[in-house]
N, C-alpha and C positions, 0 to 999 in steps of 0.2 A: 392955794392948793393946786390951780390947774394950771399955773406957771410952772409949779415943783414936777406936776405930773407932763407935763411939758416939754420939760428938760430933760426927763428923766427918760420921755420916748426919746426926744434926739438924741439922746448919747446909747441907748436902747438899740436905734438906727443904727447910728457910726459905729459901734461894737459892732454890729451883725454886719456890716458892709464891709470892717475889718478883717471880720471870719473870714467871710466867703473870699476879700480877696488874699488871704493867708492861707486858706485851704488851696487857693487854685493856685498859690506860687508851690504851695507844699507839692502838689500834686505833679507838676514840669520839674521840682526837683523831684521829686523821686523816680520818675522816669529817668532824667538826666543820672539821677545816683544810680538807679539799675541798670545802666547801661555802664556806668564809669566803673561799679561794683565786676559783671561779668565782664569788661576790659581785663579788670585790674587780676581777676580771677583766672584768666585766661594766659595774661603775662606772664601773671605767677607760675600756672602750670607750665608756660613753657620755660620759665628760666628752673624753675624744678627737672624740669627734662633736661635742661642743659646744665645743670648740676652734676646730674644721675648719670648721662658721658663723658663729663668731665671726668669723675671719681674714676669711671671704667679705663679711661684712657690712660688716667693716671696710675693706678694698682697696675696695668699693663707695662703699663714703662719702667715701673718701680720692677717688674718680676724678669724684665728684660735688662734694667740695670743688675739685678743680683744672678742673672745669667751669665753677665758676659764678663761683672767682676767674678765669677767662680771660672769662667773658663782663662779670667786672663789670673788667678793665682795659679790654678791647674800648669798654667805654662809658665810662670813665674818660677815653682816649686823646679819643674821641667829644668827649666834650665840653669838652677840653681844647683841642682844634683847632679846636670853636667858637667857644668865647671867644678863641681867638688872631684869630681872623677877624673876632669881634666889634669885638675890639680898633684891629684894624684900617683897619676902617671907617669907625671912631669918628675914628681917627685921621687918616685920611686926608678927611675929612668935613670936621673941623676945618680941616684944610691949605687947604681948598676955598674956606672959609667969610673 
């Protein structure tokens, strides 16, 4: 019995010396993890910020592309209706002639 009780302390020991050195690796990791956490939390909000100008810059260019395609049908139209008039002229010149 005080062989079994014995044993039963040293592994009683090595458990508890276990803990404590599980607790204090726990304890540098979680320091290490709070620090890697508010890194990782910090990147995040900047590549979110850098999202949130990318979108801007983009809707910007998208409203500057349907700008400059509306200005360039505008002249498209423009000189489409010239040459129809052109044409017309021509034509009716000829009739003339």
């Amino acid at each position: 019995a005080q062989e079994r009780c014995s044993a039963a302390e040293a592994r009683l020991g090595a458990v508890e010396a276990y803990l404590a050195e599980y607790q204090s690796r726990a304890a540098g990791l979680d320091a290490r993890a709070a620090r890697d956490m508010l890194d990782q939390r910090r990147f995040l909000g900047q590549l979110q910020q850098t999202v949130a100008l990318q979108v801007r810059i983009t809707e910007q260019d998208r409203r500057h592309v349907e700008l400059v395609r509306g200005q360039w049908l505008a002249a498209r139209k423009k000189r489409e209706a010239l040459e129809a008039l052109a044409a017309v002229s021509l034509v009716a010149r000829a009739a003339e002639s």
